[in-house]
C-alpha positions in Angstrom: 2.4 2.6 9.6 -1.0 3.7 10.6 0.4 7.4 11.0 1.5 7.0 7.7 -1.4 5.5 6.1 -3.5 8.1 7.7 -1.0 11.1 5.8 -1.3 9.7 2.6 -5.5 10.1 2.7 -6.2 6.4 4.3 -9.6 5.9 6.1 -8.4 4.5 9.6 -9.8 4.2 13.0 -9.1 6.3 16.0 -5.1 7.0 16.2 -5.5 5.6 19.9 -6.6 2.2 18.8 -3.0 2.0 16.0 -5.2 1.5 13.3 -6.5 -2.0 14.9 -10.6 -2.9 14.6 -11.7 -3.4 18.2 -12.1 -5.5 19.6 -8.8 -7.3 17.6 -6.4 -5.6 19.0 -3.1 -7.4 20.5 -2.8 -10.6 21.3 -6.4 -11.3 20.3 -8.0 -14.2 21.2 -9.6 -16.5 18.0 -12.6 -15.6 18.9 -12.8 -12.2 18.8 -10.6 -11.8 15.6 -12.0 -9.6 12.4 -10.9 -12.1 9.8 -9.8 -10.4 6.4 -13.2 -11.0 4.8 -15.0 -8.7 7.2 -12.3 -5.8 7.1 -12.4 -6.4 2.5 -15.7 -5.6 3.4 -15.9 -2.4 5.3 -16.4 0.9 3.4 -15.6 2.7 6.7 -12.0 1.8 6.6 -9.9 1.5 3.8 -6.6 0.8 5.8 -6.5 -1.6 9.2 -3.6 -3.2 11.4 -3.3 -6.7 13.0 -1.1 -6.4 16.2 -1.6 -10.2 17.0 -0.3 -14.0 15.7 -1.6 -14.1 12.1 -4.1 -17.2 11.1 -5.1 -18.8 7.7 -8.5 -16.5 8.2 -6.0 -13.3 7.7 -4.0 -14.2 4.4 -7.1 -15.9 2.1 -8.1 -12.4 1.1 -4.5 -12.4 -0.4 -2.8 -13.2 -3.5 -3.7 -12.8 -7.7 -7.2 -12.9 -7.3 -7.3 -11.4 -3.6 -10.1 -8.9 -2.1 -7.1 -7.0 0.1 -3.2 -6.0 -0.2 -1.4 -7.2 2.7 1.5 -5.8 3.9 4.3 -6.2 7.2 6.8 -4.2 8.7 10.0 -6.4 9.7 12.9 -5.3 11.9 16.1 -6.1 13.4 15.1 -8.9 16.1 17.4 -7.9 19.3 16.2 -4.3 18.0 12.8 -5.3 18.7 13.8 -6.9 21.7 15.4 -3.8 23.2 12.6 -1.5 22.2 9.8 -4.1 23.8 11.7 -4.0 26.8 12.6 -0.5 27.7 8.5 0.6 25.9 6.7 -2.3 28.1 8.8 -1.8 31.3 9.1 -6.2 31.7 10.7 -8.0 34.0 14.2 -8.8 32.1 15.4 -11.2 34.4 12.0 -13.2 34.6 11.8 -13.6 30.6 16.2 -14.6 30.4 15.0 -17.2 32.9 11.9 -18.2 31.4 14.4 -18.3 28.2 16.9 -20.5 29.6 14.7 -23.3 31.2 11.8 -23.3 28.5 9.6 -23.0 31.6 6.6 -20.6 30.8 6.5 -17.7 32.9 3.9 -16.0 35.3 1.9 -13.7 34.0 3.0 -9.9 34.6 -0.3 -8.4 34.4 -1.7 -6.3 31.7 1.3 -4.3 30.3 0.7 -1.6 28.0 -1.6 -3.3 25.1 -0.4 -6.8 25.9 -2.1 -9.6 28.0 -0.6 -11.0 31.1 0.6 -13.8 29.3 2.2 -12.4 25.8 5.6 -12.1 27.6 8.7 -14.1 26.6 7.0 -14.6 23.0 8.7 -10.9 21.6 11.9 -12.3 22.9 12.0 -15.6 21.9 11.9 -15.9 18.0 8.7 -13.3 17.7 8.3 -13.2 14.4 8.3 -16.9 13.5 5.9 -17.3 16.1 4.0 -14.2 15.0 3.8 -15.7 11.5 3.8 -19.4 11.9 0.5 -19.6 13.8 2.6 -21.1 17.1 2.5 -18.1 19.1 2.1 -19.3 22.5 4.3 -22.5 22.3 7.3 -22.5 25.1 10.5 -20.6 25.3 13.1 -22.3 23.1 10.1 -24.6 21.1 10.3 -22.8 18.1 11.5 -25.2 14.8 13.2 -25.1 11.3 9.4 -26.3 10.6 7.8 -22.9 12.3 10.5 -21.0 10.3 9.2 -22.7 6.8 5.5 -22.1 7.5 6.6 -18.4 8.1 8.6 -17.9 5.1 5.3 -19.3 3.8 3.1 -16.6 4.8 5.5 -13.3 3.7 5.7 -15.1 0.3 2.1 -14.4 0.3 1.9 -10.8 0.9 2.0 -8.0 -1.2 4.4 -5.4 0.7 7.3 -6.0 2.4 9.2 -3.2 4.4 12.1 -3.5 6.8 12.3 -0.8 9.0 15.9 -0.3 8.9 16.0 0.1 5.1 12.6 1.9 4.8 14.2 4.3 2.3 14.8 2.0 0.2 11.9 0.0 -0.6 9.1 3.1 -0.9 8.6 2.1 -4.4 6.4 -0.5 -2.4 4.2 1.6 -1.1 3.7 4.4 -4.1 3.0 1.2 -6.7 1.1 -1.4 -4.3 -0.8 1.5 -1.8 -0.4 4.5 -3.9 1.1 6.7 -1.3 3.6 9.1 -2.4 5.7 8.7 0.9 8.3 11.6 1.6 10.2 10.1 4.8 10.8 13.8 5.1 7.3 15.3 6.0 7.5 12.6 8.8 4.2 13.2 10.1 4.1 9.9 11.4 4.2 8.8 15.2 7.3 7.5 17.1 6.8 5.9 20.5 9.5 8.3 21.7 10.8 5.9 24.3 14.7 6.0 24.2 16.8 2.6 24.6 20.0 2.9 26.8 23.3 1.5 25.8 23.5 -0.6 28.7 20.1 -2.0 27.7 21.4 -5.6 27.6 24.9 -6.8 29.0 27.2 -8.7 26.2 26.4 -11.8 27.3 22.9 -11.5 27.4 22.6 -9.7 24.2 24.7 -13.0 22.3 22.7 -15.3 24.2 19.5 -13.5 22.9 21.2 -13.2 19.2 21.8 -16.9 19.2 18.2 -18.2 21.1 16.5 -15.9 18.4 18.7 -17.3 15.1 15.3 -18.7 13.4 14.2 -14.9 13.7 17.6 -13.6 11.9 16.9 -16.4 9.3 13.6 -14.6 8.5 14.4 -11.6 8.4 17.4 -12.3 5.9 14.7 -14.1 3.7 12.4 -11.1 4.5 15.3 -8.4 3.7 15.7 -10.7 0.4 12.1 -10.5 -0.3 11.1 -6.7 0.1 14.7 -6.3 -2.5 12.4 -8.7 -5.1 9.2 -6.9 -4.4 10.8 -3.2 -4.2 12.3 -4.2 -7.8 8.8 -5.4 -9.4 7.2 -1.7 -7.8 10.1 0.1 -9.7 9.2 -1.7 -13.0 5.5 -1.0 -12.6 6.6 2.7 -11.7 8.4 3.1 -14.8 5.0 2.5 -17.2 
């Protein structure tokens, strides 16, 4: 997204940084968070990212009478899961155990962006816990209760996407950001990182599919959503 947003005439930072305000970059502590009322503010930036758990200090510049458009990106979980794996070169068999037992694992060092400890978390129901402001609870903790609270938060946000069906929904982003996205200019950046078929045995890829079913609850709600929101940016279109 911040490739793209940068295509279609955004103001964004550095394209090392992903579009992210240092210091919030992922996995962010609290304290060192730019809460949505600073980044409504800049006039250097008119487009940022948030590669962390959101908080209620990210989504009260949103809605009706909001300062900022929000928008998220959802994908296929065990896709994400495969793609974090192979990108962030982790310790598969540490995070299936950590998994299994609900016992937290070691930190692995810095890897890539991530802090030693953000580990199991983009295996283990990532986007609930990305969303439901539980990110760090333990493996297998996540509830029908964390799933609500994140159905909660997409309803508040203004653009939906899912990655899989991006074609489909870029009536989002010409009515809500104004971009007149042509998928094929592609300008944009892939991470390039290829993800073998024997990335996951079968029995490790159903028990992932089954530990991660809150995540494939919200993302049918989510795939639901952007269909509702992709219809309302077609209407507005047409006038």
């Amino acid at each position: 997204m911040c490739d793209m947003a940068r295509a279609y005439g955004e103001k964004v930072t550095k394209a090392v940084d992903n579009c992210n305000l240092l210091p919030d970059a992922c996995s962010t502590p609290k304290a060192f968070r730019i809460p949505c009322s600073k980044r409504a503010a800049s006039v250097r930036y008119t487009f940022t990212a948030v590669e962390r758990s959101l908080d209620d200090d990210d989504l009260v510049c949103s809605g009706q009478s909001g300062t900022m458009l929000l928008g998220i990106m959802l994908r296929d979980p065990l896709a994400g899961i495969k793609s974090t794996w192979i990108g962030n070169e982790l310790d598969k068999g540490a995070i299936l155990r950590a998994m299994r037992t609900g016992v937290v694992p070691r930190g692995f060092g810095f890897h890539f962006c991530l802090p030693p400890l953000d580990t199991y978390q983009h295996f283990d129901n990532f986007a609930v816990r990305t969303l439901s402001g539980d990110y760090d609870l333990a493996p297998g903790a996540m509830t029908a209760e964390h799933l609500a609270k994140a159905k909660e938060v997409l309803l508040k946000l203004d653009v939906v996407l899912i990655m899989e069906e991006l074609s489909d929904h870029l009536a989002q982003l010409r009515a809500f950001f104004g971009w007149q996205v042509d998928l094929s200019r592609s300008p944009w950046k892939s991470h390039g990182h290829k993800i073998p078929k024997n990335a996951l045995t079968d029995e490790e890829e159903a028990f992932l599919k089954k530990a991660n079913e809150l995540d494939y609850e919200l993302f049918d709600f989510g795939k639901s959503l952007a269909r509702q929101l992709t219809a309302h940016a077609q209407r507005r279109l047409a006038f």
